[in-house]
Structures are given as C-alpha cells and as structure tokens.
Wavefront OBJ file of the C-alpha trace (Angstrom):
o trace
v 0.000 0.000 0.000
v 1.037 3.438 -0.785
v -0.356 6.577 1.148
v 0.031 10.425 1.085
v 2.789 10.888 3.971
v 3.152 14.932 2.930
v 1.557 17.534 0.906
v 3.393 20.713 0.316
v 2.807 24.380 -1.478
v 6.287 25.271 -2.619
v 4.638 28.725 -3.509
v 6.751 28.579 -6.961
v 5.679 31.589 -9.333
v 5.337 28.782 -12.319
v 5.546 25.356 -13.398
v 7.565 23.265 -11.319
v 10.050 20.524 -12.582
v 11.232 18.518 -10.449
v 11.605 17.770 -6.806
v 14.554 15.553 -5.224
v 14.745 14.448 -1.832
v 18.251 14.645 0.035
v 20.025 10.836 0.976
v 18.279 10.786 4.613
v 14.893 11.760 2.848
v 14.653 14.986 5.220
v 15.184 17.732 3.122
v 13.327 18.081 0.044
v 14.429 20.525 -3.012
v 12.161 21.765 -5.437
v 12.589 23.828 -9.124
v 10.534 25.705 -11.182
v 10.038 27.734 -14.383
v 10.128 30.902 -11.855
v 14.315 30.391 -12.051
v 14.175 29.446 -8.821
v 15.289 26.197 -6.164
v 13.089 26.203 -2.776
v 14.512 23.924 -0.116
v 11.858 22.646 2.032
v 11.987 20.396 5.563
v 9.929 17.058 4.424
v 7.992 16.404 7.188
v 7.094 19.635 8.687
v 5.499 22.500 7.736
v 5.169 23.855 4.237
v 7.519 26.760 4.442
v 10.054 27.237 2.435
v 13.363 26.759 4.501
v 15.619 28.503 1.874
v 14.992 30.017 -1.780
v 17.945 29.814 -3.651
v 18.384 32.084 -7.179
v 20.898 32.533 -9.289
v 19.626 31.364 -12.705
v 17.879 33.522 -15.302
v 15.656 30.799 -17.165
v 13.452 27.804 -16.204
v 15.510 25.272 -13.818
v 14.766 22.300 -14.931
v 16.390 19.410 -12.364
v 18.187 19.522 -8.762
v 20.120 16.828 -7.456
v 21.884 15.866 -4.147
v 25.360 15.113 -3.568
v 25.876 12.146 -0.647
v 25.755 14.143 2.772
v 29.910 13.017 2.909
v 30.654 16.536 1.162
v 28.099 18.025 3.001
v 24.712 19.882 2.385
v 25.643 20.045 -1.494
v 22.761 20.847 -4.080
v 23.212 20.917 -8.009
v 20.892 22.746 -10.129
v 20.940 22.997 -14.249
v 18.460 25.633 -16.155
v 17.283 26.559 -19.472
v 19.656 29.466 -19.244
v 23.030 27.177 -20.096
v 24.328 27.307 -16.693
v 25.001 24.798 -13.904
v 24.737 25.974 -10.160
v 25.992 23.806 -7.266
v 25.156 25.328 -3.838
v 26.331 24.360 -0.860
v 24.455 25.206 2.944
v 25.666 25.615 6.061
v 22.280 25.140 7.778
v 18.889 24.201 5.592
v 18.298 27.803 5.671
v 21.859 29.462 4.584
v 23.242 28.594 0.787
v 25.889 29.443 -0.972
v 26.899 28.960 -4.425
v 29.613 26.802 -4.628
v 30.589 26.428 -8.000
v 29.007 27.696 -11.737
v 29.707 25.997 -14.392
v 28.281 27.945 -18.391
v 30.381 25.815 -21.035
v 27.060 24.548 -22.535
v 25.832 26.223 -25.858
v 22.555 25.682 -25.005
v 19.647 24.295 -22.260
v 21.191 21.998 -19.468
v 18.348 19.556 -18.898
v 19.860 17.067 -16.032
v 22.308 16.613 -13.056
v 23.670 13.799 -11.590
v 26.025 12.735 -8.657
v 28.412 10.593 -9.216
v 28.596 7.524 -6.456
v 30.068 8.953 -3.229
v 33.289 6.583 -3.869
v 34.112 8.251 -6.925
v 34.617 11.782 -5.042
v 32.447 14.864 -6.069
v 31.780 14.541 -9.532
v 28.696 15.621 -11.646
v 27.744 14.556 -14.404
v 25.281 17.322 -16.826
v 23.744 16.251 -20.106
v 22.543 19.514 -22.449
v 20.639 19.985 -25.342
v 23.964 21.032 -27.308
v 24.402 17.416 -27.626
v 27.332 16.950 -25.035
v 27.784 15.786 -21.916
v 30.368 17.616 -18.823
v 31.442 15.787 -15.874
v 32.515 18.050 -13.103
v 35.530 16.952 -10.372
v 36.276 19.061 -7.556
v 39.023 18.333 -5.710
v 37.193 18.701 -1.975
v 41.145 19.849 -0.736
v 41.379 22.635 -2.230
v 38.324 23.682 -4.119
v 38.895 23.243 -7.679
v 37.113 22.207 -10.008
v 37.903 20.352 -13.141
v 35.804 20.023 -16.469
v 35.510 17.073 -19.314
v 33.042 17.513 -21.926
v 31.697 14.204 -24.053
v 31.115 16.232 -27.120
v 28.914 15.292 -30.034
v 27.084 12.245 -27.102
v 23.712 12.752 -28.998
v 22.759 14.066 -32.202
v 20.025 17.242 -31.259
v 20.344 17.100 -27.646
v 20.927 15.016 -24.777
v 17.817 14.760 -22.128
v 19.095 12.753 -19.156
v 21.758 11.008 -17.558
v 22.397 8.603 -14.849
v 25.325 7.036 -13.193
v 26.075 3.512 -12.650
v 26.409 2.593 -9.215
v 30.117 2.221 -8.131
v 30.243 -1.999 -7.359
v 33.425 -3.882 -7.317
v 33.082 -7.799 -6.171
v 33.089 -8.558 -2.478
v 35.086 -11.200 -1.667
v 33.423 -12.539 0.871
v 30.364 -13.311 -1.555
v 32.574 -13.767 -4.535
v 35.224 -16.355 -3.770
v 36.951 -15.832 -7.352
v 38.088 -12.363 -6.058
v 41.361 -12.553 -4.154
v 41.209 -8.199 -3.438
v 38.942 -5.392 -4.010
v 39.270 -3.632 -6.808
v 38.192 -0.075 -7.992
v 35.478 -0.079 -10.204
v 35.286 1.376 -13.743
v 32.990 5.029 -13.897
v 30.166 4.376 -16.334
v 27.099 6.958 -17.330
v 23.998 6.048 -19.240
v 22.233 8.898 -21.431
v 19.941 9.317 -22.939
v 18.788 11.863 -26.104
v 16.878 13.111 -29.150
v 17.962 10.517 -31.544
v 15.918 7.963 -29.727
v 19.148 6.407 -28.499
v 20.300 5.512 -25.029
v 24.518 4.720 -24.574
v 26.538 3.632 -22.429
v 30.118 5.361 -21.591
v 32.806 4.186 -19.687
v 36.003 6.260 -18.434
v 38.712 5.716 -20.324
v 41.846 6.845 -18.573
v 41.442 10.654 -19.164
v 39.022 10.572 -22.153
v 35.233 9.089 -21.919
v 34.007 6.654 -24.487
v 31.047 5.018 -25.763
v 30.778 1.347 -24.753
v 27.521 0.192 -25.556
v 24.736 1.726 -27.715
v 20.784 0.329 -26.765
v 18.305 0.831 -29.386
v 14.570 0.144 -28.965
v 13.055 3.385 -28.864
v 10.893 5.097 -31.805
v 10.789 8.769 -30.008
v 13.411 10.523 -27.945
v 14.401 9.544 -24.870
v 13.238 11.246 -21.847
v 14.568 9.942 -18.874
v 17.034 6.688 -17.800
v 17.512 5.536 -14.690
v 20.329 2.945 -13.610
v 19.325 0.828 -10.828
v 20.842 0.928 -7.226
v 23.398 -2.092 -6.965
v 22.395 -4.969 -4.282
v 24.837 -6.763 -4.536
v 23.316 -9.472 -7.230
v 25.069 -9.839 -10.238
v 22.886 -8.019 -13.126
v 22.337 -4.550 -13.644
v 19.405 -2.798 -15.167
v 18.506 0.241 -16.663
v 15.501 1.905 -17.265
v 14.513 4.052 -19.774
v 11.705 6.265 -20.449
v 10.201 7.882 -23.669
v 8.173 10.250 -25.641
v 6.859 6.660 -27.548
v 4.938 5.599 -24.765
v 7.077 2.822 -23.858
v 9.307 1.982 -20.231
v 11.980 -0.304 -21.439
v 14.439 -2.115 -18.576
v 17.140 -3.361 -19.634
v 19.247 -6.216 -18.021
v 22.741 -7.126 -18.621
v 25.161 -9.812 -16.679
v 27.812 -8.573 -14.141
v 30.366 -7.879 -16.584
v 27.867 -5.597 -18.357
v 28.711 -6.994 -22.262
v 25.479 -8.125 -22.800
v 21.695 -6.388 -22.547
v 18.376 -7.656 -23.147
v 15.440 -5.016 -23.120
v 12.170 -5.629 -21.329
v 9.248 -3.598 -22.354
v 7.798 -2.884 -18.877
v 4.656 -1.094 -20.413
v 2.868 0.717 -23.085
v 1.554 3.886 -21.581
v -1.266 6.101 -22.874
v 0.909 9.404 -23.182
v 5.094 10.109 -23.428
v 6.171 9.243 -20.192
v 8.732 11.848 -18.346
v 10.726 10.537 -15.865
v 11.189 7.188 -13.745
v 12.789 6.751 -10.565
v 14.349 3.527 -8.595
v 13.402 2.556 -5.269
v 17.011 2.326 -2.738
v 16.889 -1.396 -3.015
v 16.425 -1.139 -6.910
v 13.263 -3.712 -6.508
v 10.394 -0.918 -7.723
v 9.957 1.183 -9.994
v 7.732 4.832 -10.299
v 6.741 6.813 -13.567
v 5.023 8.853 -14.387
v 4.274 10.874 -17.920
v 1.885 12.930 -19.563
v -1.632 11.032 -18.561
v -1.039 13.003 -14.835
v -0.305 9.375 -13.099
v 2.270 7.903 -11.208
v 2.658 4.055 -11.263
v 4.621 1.748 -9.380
v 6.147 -1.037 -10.930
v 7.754 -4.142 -9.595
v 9.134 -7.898 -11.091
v 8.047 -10.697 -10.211
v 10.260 -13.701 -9.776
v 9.158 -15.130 -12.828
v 10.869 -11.908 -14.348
v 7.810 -9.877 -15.298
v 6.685 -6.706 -14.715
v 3.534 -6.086 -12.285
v 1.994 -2.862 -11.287
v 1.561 -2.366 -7.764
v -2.403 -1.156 -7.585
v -2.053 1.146 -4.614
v -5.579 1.578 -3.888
v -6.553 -2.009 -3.592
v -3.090 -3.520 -2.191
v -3.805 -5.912 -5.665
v -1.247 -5.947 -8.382
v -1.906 -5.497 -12.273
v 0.335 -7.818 -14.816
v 1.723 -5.801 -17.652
v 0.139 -7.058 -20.824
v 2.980 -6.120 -22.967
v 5.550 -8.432 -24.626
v 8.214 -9.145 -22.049
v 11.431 -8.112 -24.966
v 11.450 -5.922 -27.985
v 14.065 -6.748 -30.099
v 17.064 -4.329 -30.569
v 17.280 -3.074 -33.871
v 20.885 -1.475 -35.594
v 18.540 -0.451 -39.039
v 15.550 0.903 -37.159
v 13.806 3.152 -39.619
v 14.592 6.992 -38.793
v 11.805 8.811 -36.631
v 10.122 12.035 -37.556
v 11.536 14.800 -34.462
v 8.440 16.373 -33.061
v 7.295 19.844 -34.413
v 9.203 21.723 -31.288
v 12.300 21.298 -30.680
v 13.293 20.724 -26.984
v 13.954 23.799 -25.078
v 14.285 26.739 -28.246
v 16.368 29.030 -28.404
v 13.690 31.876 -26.833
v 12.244 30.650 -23.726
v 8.464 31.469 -23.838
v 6.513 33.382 -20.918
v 3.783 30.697 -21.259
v 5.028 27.476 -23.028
v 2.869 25.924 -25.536
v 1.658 22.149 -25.238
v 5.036 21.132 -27.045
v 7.068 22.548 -24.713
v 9.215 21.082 -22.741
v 8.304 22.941 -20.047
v 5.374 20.212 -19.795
v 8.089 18.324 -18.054
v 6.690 19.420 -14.995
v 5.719 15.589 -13.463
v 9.841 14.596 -12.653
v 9.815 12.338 -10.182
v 11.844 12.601 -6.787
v 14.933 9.918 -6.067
v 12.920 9.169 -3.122
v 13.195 6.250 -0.489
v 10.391 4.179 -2.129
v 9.415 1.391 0.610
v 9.354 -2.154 -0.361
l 1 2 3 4 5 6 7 8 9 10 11 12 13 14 15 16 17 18 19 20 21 22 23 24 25 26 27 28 29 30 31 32 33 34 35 36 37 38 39 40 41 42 43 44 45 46 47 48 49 50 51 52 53 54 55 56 57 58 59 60 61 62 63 64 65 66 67 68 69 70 71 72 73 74 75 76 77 78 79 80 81 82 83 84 85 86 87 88 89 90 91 92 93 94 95 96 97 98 99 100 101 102 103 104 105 106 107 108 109 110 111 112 113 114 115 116 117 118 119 120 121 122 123 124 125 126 127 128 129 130 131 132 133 134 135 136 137 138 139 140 141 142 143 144 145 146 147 148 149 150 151 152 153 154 155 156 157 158 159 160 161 162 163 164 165 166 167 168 169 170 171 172 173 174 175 176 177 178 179 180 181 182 183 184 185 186 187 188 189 190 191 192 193 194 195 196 197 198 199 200 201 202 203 204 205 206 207 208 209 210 211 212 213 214 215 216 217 218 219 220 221 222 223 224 225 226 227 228 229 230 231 232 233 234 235 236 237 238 239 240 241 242 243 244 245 246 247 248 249 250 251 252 253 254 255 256 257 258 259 260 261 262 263 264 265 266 267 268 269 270 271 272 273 274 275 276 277 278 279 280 281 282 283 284 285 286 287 288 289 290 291 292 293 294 295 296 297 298 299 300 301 302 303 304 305 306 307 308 309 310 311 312 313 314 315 316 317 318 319 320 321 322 323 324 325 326 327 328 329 330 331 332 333 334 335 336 337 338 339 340 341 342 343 344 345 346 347 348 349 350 351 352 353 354 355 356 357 358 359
C-alpha cells in the first residue's frame, strides 16, 4: 500500500520541474520555471526553509550530492548554466561552483557515487555531456566535456552505481578492486549509450536501441549486490523499457515494462532497486515491480492488488531501425516562452523525486 505521507505548497511563481529528496529523505528541493530552487523540511510544515536564485531561465532538475561533502545541491536551467550550492544550515546557501560551457539548455544533473569523489555529471541539449571533479582539498574544479554524445540534444543522464566484487560473496576475487565510472544517457535521436572512463578521455561502450521517439529519462538501478544490472529508460513513444545485462555488463536484453497512454517523463528507482515509479503525460504515477518469474507487475495502490503488464516481455534491438520524424518543437528553443505551448518542454513538470520508495 502506498499513502500520502506529505503535501506541500512550494509557492513557486510557475511550473515546477522537479523535486529531489536529500540521501536521509529529510530535506526536500524543489525547481521551477520561476528560475528558482526552494529547499523545504519534508515532514514539517510547508515553508520554504531557503529560496535559492541565481539562474535567469526555467531550472529544470536539482540533485543531491551524498551528505559526505556536506549539504551540497546541483541545479541545471534553461539558461546554459550549472549551479551547485552548498548550505551551512537548511536555511543558509551558498553557491559553490558555476559551471556555463554549454551552448545551449542543461536539462539534467547527476552525482556521481560517493566513492568516486564529487563529480557531476550534466547532459545539455547542445548534444554533449560535462562531468565536473572538484578536488574537496582545495576547491577546484575540473571540467571534461563528451562532445557530439547525442545528435540534437541530450535529455538525461544517470550514473552507474560504483560496485566492485566482495570477496566474501565472490570467492573468485582474491582483493577489491576499484570499479570502472560508467554513465547512461539518454537523447533526441531515440538512443540511449553507455560510456565508460577511459583513462582521461570518456568513451562510448555500448549503444541500446529500442526506442521510436526521444528519450526522456534513464535511470540505472541501485546495486544490491546481485550480479545483473538494469537500466531503465523512459520515452516520448509511450514505452518503459528495462534493460538487463550480466555482471560484466557486455550483454543487454530489453524488457518492455509497459505501453503507456501518453510520453512518459521521468522514472525513478526505489534504494533497493526492486520498484519502480513513472510517471508521464496522462497526470499518473505508477509503481512497478518484477516478479520472480521476471515480469513486470503494477503495484495497484488503492486495492493492495497488483496489475500484470500485458505487454511483450522483450522488444528486439534493432541497428537499421527506420529513422523517426523529431516532433514539431524542438526541446527547449532558443527563446524561452513566458507561457510554453503544449510542445514545450516545459510540460516536463511531473519529474519524479529519487525518493526512499518502501518495499
């Protein structure tokens, strides 16, 4: 069973975007069209703790660093800049760090895993990619751009959870070893790839192909300790596609979770990686877990009774997959409008929070 734990006014001028909850699930950070962040306290009253602004367009995603580096917030915006602000208490921010080497909208933020160090990665609709390092000692930071990552635009990113084998589960491991940075993206030419770090250069390792429309969202599942990973991704064709791959990540098989009745925005992973929300344009949020015959059941949350998927469990992955027609509006123009129209991307107002999903 789900139920409402907290409803909260964020008193945002305009659309908001997206809404992230911090690693302990206490503080809860909002963004809006208005070009601001509002920091919020989860599960108390609905007043704003903080309002943090510093960007001149819409913002379009926040995310959270782990609590390690501190209260650490990163937020990217229409107007080709990312922000990352740092707070002494909930209520006082700073900005950190701003990073404007984009050519146009930056539409997501991620953290890298806390074992990596500080490191962000930003996908933009220039079609590159910029992962940030700061080196914590002395307060630099560094800058390496993927250029060229996706033809039109790149719409999301996600990191892959830093795992190495644990030898006391693994016997074949004789010492711990680091483990290799990957990313997934995903963009405008319908594609969704995989990079790996490469010494000092990033490069492409794997390239997934099963979408018809772009690619809205993906979503790399939180490591367990089993030996699989899987990847969602979400799209403007209706479809939520996981994808599964073996522990040496060579190999992926794609699952169509469901066909939705609108282009579906943005997905989020439970912390144990077992669930699954999204939500899209029909206004809905679902919840969506496997079964142990590996298919995908919704969770109905008003009857505690769960709803098989009717879809085909794979769609096969296709390297000649006939070309799809863009949509009429290109994502994020080059003039942000006062009041978006329906093709905006400024619909994207239904991103879902990395929040603690229960089991």
């Amino acid at each position: 069973m789900v139920s409402l734990v907290q409803e909260i006014d964020t008193e945002h001028e305009d659309m908001v975007h997206h809404a992230a909850l911090d690693f302990y699930g206490l503080l809860l950070a909002t963004c809006s069209s208005d070009g601001s962040v509002r920091i919020f306290h989860s599960r108390k009253n609905n007043k704003a703790l903080a309002e943090l602004k510093g960007h001149q367009g819409p913002v379009w995603q926040v995310a959270w660093a782990h609590p390690k580096f501190g209260n650490i917030l990163a937020s990217c915006s229409y107007d080709r800049k990312v922000i990352v602000w740092k707070s002494t208490t909930p209520r006082d921010w700073i900005k950190l760090y701003e990073y404007s080497n984009h050519d146009s909208s930056v539409n997501s933020v991620d953290f890298a895993p806390s074992e990596y160090g500080l490191v962000l990665a930003c996908a933009s609709s220039d079609g590159s990619i910029s992962v940030l390092t700061c080196n914590t000692e002395y307060g630099v930071w560094d800058a390496k751009k993927i250029p060229n990552a996706h033809t039109i635009g790149v719409n999301a990113i996600s990191w892959c959870p830093a795992q190495a084998p644990d030898p006391a589960f693994d016997q074949r491991v004789t010492s711990r070893s680091t483990a290799v940075k990957r990313l997934v993206s995903g963009g405008c030419d319908n594609l969704v790839k995989i990079w790996r770090e490469d010494n000092d250069r990033w490069v492409e390792e794997q390239r997934l192909e099963a979408h018809s429309d772009w690619v809205r969202d993906v979503a790399w599942a939180p490591s367990i300790g089993l030996p699989r990973s899987q990847i969602a991704t979400a799209s403007q064709d209706r479809h939520v596609i996981v994808w599964s791959s073996n522990s040496d990540l060579t190999q992926w098989t794609s699952s169509v979770l469901h066909t939705f009745d609108d282009a579906v925005w943005s997905i989020s992973w439970s912390t144990t990686g077992n669930i699954l929300a999204v939500t899209g344009g029909d206004n809905n949020v679902t919840l969506w877990k496997e079964n142990t015959e590996g298919q995908w059941i919704r969770i109905n949350y008003e009857s505690g009774t769960a709803i098989q998927s009717k879809q085909p469990s794979h769609l096969p992955h296709s390297h000649s997959q006939q070309q799809q027609q863009a949509p009429q509006q290109q994502q994020h123009q080059q003039q942000a409008p006062s009041h978006p129209g329906p093709s905006s991307d400024s619909e994207h107002s239904s991103n879902l929070s990395n929040s603690q999903l229960s089991n």
